[in-house]
C-alpha positions as a Markdown table, in Angstrom:
| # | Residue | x | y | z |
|---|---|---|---|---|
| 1 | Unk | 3.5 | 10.7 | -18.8 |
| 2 | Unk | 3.7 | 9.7 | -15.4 |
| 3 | Unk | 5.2 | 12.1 | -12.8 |
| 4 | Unk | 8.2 | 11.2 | -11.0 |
| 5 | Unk | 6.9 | 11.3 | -7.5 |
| 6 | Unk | 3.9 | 9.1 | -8.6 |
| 7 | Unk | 6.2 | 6.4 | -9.7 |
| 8 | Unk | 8.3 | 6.3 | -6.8 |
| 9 | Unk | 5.2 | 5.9 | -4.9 |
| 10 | Unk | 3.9 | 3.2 | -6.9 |
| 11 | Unk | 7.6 | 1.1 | -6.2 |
| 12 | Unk | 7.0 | 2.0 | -2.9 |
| 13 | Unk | 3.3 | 0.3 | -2.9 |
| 14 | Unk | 4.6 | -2.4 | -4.4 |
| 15 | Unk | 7.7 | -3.2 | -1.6 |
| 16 | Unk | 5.1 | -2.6 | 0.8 |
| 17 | Unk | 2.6 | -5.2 | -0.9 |
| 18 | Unk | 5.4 | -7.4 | -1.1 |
| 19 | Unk | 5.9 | -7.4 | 2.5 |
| 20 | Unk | 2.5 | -8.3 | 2.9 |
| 21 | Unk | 2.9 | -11.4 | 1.4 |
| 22 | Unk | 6.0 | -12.4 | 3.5 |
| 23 | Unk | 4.1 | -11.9 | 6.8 |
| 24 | Unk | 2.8 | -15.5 | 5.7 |
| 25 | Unk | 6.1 | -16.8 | 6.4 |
| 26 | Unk | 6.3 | -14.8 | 9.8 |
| 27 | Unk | 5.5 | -17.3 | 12.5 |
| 28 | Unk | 3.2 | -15.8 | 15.9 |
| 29 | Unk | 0.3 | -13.8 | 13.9 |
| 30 | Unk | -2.9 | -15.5 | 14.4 |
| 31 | Unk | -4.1 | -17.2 | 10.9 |
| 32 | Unk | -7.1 | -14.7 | 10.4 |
| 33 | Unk | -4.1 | -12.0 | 10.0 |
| 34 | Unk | -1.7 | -13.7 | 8.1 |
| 35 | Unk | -4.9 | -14.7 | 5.7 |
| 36 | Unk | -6.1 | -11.0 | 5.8 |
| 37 | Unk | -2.5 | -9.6 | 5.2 |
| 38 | Unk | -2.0 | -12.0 | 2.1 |
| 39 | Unk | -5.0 | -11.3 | 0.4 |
| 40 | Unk | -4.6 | -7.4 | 0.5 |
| 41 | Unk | -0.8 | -7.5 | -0.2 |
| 42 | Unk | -1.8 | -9.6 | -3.8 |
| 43 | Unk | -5.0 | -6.9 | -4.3 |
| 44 | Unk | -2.7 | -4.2 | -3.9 |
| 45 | Unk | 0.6 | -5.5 | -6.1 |
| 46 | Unk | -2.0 | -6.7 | -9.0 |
| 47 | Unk | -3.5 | -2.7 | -8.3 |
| 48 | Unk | 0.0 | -1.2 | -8.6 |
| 49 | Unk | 0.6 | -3.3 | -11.6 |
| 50 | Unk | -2.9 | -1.9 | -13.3 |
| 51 | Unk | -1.7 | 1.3 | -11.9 |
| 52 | Unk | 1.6 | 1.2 | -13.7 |
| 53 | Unk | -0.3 | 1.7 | -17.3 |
| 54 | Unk | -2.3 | 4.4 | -15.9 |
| 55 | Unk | -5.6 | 5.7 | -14.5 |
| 56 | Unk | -6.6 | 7.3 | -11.9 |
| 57 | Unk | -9.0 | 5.1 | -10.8 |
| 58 | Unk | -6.3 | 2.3 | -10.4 |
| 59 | Unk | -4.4 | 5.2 | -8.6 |
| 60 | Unk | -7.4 | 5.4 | -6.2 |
| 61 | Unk | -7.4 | 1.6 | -5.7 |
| 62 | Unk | -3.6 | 1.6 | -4.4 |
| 63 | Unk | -4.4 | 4.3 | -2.4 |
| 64 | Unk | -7.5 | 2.8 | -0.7 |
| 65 | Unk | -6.0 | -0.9 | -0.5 |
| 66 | Unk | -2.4 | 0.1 | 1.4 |
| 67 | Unk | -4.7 | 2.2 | 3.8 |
| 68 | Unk | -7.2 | -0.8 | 4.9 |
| 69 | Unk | -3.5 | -2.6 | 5.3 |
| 70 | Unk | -2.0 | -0.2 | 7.3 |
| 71 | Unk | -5.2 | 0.0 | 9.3 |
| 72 | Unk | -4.9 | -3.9 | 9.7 |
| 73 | Unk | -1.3 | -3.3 | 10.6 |
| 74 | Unk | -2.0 | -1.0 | 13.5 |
| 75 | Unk | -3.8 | -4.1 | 15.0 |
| 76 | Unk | -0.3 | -5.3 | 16.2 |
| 77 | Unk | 0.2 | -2.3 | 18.1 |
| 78 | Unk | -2.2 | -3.3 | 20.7 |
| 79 | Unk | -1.8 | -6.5 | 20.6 |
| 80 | Unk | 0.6 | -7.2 | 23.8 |
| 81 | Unk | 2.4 | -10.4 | 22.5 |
| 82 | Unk | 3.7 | -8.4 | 19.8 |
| 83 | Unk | 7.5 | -7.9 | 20.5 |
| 84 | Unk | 9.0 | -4.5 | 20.1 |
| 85 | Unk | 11.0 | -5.5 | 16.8 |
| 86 | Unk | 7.6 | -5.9 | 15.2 |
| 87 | Unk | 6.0 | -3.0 | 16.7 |
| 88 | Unk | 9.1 | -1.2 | 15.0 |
| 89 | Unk | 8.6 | -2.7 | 11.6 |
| 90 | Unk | 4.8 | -1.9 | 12.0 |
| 91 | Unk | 5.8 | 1.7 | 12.7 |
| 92 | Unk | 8.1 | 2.0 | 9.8 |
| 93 | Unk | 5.1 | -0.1 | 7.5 |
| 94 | Unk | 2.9 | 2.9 | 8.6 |
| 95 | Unk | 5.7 | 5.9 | 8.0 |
| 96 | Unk | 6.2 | 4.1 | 4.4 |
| 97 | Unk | 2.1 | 4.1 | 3.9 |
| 98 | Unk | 1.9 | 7.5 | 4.8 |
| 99 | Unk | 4.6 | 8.7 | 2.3 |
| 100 | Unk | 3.4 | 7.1 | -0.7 |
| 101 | Unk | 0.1 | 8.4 | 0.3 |
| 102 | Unk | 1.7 | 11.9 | 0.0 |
| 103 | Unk | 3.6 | 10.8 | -3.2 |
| 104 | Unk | 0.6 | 9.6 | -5.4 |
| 105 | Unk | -1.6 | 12.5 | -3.6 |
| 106 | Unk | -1.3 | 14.8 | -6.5 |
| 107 | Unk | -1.9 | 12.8 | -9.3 |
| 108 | Unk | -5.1 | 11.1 | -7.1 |
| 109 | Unk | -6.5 | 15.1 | -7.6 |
| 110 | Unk | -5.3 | 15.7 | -11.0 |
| 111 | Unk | -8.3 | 16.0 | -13.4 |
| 112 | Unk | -7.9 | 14.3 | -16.7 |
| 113 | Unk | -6.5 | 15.9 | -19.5 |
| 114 | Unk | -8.7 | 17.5 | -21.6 |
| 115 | Unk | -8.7 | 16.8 | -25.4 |
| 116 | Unk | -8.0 | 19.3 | -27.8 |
| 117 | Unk | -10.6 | 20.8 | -29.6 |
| 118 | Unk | -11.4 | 18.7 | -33.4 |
C-alpha cells in the first residue's frame, strides 16, 4: 500500500506535467522550449502513470524527470522578455517541484519489503 504523502505527490507530478503540456499553447517561448517542455511534461505523466502501480524505480523516474523540468523552467528567470506574471508562475512551478520532491522523498529511500521466510 501506497503512503498517503506519496500519492498526493504523484497528483501533484501529474498537475505539474500537465502544465507542461499547456506551455505549447503559451504564445512568446522560443520553439526549442515549448518542444523541450512538451516532451518532458508527456515523459513525466506516462512516469507518474507507471508510478501509480508501484515501484520505486518509477518513483525515481518522476523524481528525476520534474527536476530536469524545473531546471528547464528556471531558464525563464533569466531570460529578460519574460514578464513578471510568468516569472511568478515559474516560481510557484518550482515551490510545487520542490514539495512533491519532499512528498515522494521517503518512499524514494524506503527499501523493499522483505519476504517472509518459506
Amino acid at each position: 500500500m501506497r503512503p498517503t504523502t506519496t500519492t498526493i505527490g504523484l497528483v501533484l507530478a501529474a498537475v505539474l506535467s500537465i502544465s507542461d503540456l499547456a506551455t505549447a499553447a503559451v504564445p512568446g517561448p522560443p520553439v526549442p522550449a515549448i518542444v523541450v517542455a512538451t516532451a518532458l511534461g508527456a515523459a513525466s505523466l506516462a512516469a507518474v502513470a507507471l508510478a501509480w502501480r508501484g515501484g520505486r524505480g518509477r518513483l525515481w523516474a518522476v523524481a528525476a524527470l520534474r527536476s530536469v523540468s524545473a531546471l528547464m523552467a528556471t531558464l525563464g528567470l533569466f531570460d529578460d522578455g519574460t514578464a513578471a506574471g510568468v516569472r511568478g508562475l515559474i516560481v510557484g512551478g518550482l515551490v510545487l517541484t520542490a514539495v512533491m520532491l519532499a512528498l515522494i522523498a521517503p518512499d524514494l529511500r524506503r527499501a523493499p519489503a522483505a519476504s517472509p521466510a518459506a
